[in-house]
Phi, psi and omega in degrees: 000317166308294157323341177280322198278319190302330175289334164307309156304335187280331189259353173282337183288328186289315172086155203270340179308314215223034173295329164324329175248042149324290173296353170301164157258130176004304197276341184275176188196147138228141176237147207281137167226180191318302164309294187185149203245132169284079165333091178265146179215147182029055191052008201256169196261098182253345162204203215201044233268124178318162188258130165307343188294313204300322180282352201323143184037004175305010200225176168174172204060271134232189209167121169258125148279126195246047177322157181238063170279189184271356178295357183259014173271343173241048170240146203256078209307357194278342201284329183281332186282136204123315182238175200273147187248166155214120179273133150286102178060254204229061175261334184315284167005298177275002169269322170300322134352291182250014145087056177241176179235105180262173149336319171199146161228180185211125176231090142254348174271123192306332187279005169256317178283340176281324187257338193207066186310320178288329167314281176332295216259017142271001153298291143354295238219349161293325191084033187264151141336111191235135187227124159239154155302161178294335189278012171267349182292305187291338186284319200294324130013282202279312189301282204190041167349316189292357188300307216292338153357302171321296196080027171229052199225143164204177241232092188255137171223139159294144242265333203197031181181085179236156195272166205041358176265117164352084196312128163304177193271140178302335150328279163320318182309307210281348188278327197279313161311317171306295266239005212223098157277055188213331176271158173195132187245150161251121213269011178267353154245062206300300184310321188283343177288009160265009183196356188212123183177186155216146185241146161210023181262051195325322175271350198270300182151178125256165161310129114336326127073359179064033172217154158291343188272331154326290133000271180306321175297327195274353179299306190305310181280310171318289173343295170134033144328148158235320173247137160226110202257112164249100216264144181062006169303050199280343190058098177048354184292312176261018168068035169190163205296160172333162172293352213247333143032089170217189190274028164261318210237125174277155171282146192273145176295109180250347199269341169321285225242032161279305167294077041240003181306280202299296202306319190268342134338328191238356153296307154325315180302334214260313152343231171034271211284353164273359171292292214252007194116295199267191214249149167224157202230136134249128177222051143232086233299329191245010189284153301198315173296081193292145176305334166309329168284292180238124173330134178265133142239184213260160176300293179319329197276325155273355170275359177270342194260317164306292170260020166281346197261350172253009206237000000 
């Protein structure tokens, strides 16, 4: 009963401006600096994690994002090593697998750290660039603090749901945008311009797009990618759960929130890359995501692509 009246109190002190941090815990808090922001629990200082921005262009050539739909139970992730990856949620699974590493990973859903724990903190423990939201900060907090050691953990924020700062008005959004050529909104969905977009402005924020693999593509560019290749992204497409598929994880309706979320997030994506360049891949033949949006190609046709771009 206590915990009850108390989240209550909290969320009446927090106010619908800063609702987005509902799911925090109480006890975390963070403060922010130039740089990288300082991890608090019960008031005490527990790490020191950098801001995504400090890699901003820090890459260059290519990057397979590696989604864990279900078409990826049948890619052979060893065909990959040599080049730089981003493991999605618990695609780590499959690296661990083929005894490989990636390059980077990204955990924003919160339902991977409560249902699937073990993903975090072998994400962690690759010794990959590893990017959460504050609210993967705060589970990691409630969990397993000694995780933030590793020192490869950073700090990915949304575009419109940052912590302790006031969420902006869709108003505010569409003007802070006009003034930034690294954001791109489709301004004919005016209502949509807090979460469906593309970003490569890492201090700036990403989109959201209500997929995680949305999240990774503008992570890929920002980074200083030129080709993104995204392997097991199917949407829904082949009708059946992650690859990974156990009595934790339901399958997600990717078909709710393909429509307008994911497709004009990755309309954006295709905006973007005939502006600034580079290039994004689908090379999952059955995904969901048409080729007029992101190009489909074959796993060969991108390790043939992958390395004419290293030589």
């Amino acid at each position: 009963m206590f915990e009850k009246l108390r989240t209550i109190y909290r969320r009446l002190k927090l106010g619908d401006n800063l609702k987005h941090q509902y799911n925090c815990h109480p006890n975390f808090n963070l403060q922010h600096g130039s740089t990288s922001c300082v991890v608090q629990w019960n008031h005490q200082p527990v790490a020191t994690i950098p801001y995504a921005h400090q890699l901003q262009n820090s890459f260059k050539n290519s990057c397979f994002i590696i989604a864990s739909g279900p078409s990826l139970a049948a890619v052979n992730l060893k065909m990959m090593d040599g080049f730089d990856t981003i493991s999605l949620n618990c695609a780590i699974k499959k690296f661990n697998e083929a005894s490989i590493k990636p390059t980077h990973c990204i955990i924003v859903d919160h339902r991977i750290f409560d249902t699937q724990w073990a993903c975090v903190e072998a994400s962690i423990q690759s010794g990959a660039h590893c990017f959460f939201s504050y609210d993967g900060l705060s589970r990691i907090c409630e969990r397993d603090p000694t995780l933030f050691n590793n020192g490869n953990i950073y700090l990915i924020e949304s575009i419109s749901r940052k912590f302790n700062v006031p969420r902006p008005s869709k108003a505010q959004c569409i003007e802070l945008f006009k003034k930034d050529t690294k954001i791109y909104i489709d301004e004919t969905l005016p209502q949509l311009c807090r979460s469906v977009g593309f970003s490569s402005n890492l201090a700036q924020g990403l989109f959201s797009g209500k997929t995680v693999a949305t999240w990774a593509t503008q992570l890929a560019v920002a980074l200083g990618y030129q080709q993104v290749f995204i392997v097991g992204m199917d949407l829904g497409g082949t009708g059946k759960k992650h690859f990974y598929a156990d009595n934790h994880n339901k399958t997600p309706d990717f078909m709710r929130d393909y429509e307008p979320h994911i497709r004009v997030c990755f309309e954006q994506v295709k905006r973007a890359s005939l502006i600034e360049g580079f290039k994004v891949y689908n090379l999952s033949k059955d995904s969901t995501l048409p080729h007029e949006i992101i190009s489909k190609i074959t796993m060969e046709e991108a390790l043939q692509l992958a390395s004419k771009a290293t030589q």
